[in-house]
N, C-alpha and C positions, 0 to 999 in steps of 0.2 A: 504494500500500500504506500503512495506517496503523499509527502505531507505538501507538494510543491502546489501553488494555486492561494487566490485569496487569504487573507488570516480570518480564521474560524470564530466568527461569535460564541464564546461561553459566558451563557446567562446563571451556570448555577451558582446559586445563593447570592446572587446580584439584587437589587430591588429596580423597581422603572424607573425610567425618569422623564419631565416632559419635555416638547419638541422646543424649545427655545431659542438653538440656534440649529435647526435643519428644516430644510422643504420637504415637504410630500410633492412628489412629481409625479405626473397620470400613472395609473395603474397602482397607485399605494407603496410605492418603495420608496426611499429615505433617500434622499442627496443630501451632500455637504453641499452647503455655500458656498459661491465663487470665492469671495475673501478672505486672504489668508487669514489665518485666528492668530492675536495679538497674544506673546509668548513671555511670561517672566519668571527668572527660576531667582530662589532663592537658596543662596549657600554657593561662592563659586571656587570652592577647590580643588581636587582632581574631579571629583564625579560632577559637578555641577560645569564645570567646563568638558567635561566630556559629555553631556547633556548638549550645550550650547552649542558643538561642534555638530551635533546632529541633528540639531532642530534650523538650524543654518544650511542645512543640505536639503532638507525636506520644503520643498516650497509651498504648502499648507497650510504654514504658520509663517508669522515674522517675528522674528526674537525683540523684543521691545525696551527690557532691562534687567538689569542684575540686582541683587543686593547682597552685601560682604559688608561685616568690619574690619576688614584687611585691610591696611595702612596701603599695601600696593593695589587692592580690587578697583580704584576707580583708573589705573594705568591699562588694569589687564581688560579692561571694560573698554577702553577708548579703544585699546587695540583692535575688537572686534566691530566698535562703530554703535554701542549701545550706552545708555546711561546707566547710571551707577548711585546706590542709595547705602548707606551703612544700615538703616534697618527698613528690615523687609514689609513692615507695616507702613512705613511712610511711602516707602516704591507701590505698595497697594492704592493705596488714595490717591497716589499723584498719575501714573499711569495708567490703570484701572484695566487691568491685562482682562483678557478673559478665559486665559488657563494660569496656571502658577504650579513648577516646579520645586519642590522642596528635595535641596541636597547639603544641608544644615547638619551639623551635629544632633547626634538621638536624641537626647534632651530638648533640641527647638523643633524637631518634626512635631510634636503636636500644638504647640502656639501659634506657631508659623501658618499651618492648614487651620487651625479654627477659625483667624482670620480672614484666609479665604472663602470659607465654608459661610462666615459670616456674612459676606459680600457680594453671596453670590457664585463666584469663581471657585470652578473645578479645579482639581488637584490632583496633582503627581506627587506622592511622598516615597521617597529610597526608602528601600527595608534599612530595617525593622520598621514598621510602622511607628513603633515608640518605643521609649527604654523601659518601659513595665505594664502590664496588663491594667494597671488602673487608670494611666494615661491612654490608655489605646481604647479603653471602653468610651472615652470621653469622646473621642474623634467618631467610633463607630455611630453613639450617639446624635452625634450632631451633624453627621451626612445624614442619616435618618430623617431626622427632625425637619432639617429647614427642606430634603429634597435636593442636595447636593453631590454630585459624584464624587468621590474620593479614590484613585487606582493609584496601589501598591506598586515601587518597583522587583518586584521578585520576578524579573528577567528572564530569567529561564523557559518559563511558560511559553516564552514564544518559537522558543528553536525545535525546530520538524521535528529533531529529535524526539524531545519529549514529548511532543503533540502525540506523535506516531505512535509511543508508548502508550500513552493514555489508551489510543484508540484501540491498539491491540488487548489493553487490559478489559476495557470497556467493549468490545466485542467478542468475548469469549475464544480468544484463538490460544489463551494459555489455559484455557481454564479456569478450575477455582483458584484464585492467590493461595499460596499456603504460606510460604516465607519469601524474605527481599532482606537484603543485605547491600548495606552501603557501604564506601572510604570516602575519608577525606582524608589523606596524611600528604603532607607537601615538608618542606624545611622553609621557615621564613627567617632573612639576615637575622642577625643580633641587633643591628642598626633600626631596624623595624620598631626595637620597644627604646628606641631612645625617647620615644611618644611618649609621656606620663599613660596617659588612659589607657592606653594598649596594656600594660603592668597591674593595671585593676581590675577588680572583680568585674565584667560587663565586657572587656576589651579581647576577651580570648578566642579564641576557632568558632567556639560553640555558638555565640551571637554575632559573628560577622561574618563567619564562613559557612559554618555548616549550617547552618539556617537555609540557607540556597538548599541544602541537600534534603533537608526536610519537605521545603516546601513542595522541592519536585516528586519526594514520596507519598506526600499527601495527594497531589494534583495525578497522580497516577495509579496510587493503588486505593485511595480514601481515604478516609478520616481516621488517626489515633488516636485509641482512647486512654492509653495507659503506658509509661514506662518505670522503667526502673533503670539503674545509672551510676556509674561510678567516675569519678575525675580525678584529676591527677595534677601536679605539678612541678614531678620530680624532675625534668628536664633542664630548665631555670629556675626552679627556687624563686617565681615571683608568684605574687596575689591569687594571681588567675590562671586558670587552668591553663595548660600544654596542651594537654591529652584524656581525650572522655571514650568511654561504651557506656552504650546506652542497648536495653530490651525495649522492643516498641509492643504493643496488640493491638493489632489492628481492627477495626469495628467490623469488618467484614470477615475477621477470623486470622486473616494470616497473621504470622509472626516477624518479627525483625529484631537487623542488629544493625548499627550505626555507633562506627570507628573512626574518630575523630582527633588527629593529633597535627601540631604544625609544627615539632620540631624534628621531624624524621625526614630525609632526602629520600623520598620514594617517588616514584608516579601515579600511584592510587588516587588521583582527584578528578574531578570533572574540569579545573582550571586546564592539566597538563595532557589531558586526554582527548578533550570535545574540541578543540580549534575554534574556539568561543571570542578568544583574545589574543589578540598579537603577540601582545606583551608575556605569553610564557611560553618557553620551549613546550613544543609539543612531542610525544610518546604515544605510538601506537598501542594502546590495551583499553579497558573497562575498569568501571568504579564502581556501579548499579549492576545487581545480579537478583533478578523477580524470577519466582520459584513458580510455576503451575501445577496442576493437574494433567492437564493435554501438550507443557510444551514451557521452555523458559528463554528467557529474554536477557540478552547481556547489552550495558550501553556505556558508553556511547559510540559503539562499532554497532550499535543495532543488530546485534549478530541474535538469532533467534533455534533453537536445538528442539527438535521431537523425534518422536519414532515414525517412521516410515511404516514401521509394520504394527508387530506385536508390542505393545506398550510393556516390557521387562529389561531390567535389567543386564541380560544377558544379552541382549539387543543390539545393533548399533546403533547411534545417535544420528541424525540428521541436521547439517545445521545447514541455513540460509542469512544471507544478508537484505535485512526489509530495505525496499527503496525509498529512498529518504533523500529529498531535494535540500544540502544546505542553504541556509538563510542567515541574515545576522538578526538576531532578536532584539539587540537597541534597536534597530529603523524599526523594524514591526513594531515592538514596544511602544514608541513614541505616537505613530501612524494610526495605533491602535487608540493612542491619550486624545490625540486631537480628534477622533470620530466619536469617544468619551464627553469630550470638553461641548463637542454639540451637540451634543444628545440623540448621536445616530447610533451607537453602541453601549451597552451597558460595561462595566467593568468586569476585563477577565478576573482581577483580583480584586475586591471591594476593601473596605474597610474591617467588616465583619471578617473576611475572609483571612484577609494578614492577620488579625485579633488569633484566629486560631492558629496560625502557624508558629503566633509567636510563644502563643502555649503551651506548644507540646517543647518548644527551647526550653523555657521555664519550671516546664513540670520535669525536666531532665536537671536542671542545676539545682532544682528542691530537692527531687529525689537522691542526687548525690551528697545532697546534704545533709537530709534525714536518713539515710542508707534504706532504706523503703520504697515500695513502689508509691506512685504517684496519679491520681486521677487526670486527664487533661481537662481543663477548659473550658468549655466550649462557647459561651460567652460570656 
């Protein structure tokens, strides 16, 4: 099956929203409006400038302005030809964007979007959604309320890869899930935690890395309800974990394990594997291993194993590669905000829906704390 062709509407657990900036054109389908949608991100440091760089290619939008309190942001701002506000509430009221990208530090994603939400203007918030579930309930709340979109960047969702996954899981070609097993193990410099926050508790794999790896297991196999979790931090000797396992159960039944360390030189990630980004060497092999009934699935070689014949053992295995059209998932990602931002598409990822991703994180750093399992979530 290929994932090649339009990016795919996912409504579930999205709410409506109404037409406010799209046409009904004869026959009842939805067009964008000729004019570009007026673009303002907030936060411009690597990700917020790697943002900018793509919504600048996209001619569907026009990037309008930034907001940084970076003594250099209003230089890096000229450079691209856009103004420049030190806080992101005052670039709200002066420009009056009609989408806003949030790539702020965890702690501003949700004041930064409430203001938006408040005004109206849709929003792009980077994962996490927020640094704690009781700030995330507040945002989930309040797209609710007023009738505002809110889309999560959990990225991933949009590479064929993991569509094609979904699709396979969700069309019964593995059968019943029974278990799935992830990696994330990479080695990051020592220079990495000259960062303060990076050395605290909140700054380790488990919330900035393997979150990605969660969310794609949630979006793929369903909802976790329960883990259990151990962490570690004998590698550095600082605050925050190195290296986590975690047991997942999954509400459909199957089981998992998710292996999470960033001090080891291995290629076990989806960074060094999937060709996702430039910026790391890549290695041919898999990180995601989904276990069926009728057949399993290794990714991101998409490589797919069953029986040809007699489903045993003593059998040989059959394997195939699914056809999978790559794509880069920021353009889709973004392509996907602005048809968001007018309310031609609902959100692949809502607000509600990061809420839970970010809880099954949460119920893994509880659970390692309390050495217990852990209930997820769920809002």
């Amino acid at each position: 099956m290929s994932a090649a062709g339009p990016l795919a509407v996912d409504t579930e657990g999205a709410a409506p929203f109404g037409g406010r900036r799209a046409k009904r054109a004869a026959g009842g389908d939805i067009r964008a409006v000729a004019t570009p949608l007026r673009l303002a991100i907030a936060g411009f440091g690597a990700f917020g400038q790697q943002h900018a760089a793509t919504a600048r290619a996209n001619p569907e939008c026009t990037l309008v302005a930034i907001a940084d309190p970076a003594p250099d942001a209003p230089a890096r701002a000229a450079a691209i030809g856009v103004a420049a506000y030190a806080d992101p509430v005052a670039m709200l009221d002066a420009v009056a964007p009609e989408a806003l990208i949030v790539a702020t530090p965890n702690a501003e994603h949700v004041p930064v979007a409430l203001a938006a939400v408040e005004r109206g203007i849709a929003v792009f918030v980077e994962k996490p959604i927020a640094e704690s579930l009781d700030r995330a309930r507040v945002l989930v709340e309040a797209s609710a309320a007023r009738d505002v979109p809110v889309l999560v960047g959990h990225h991933r969702r949009y590479n064929p890869v993991i569509e094609d996954a979904r699709a396979a899981a969700a069309s019964g070609a593995l059968g019943r899930i029974v278990a799935v097993h992830a990696f994330f193990v990479i080695r990051k410099p020592d220079e990495y935690f000259d960062v303060r926050w990076r050395r605290e508790p909140g700054g380790g794999p488990l919330l900035i890395n393997a979150i990605h790896d969660i969310d794609n297991l949630r979006y793929i196999v369903g909802e976790i309800d329960e883990v259990e979790a151990m962490t570690a931090s004998t590698a550095r000797q600082l605050a925050v974990e190195d290296t986590a396992a975690a047991l997942l159960r999954f509400a459909g039944g199957a089981l998992g394990t998710l292996v999470v360390s960033d001090a080891s030189p291995a290629p076990w990630s989806w960074e060094l594997t999937s060709g996702e980004a430039a910026r790391y060497p890549q290695r041919p092999g898999d990180c995601y291993f989904i276990a069926g009934t009728a057949g399993s699935l290794a990714l991101p070689s998409s490589t797919a194993w069953h029986y040809a014949g007699v489903p045993s053992w003593t059998e040989p295995l059959a394997s195939t590669r699914r056809d999978v059209t790559p794509a880069d998932p920021q353009l889709r990602q973004l392509a996907h905000f602005l048809r968001v931002a007018r309310r031609i598409e609902r959100p692949r990822i809502d607000a509600a829906d990061a809420f839970r991703t970010l809880a099954v994180t949460a119920a893994i750093a509880e659970s390692a704390t309390r050495r217990a399992p852990v209930k997820v979530a769920r809002t």
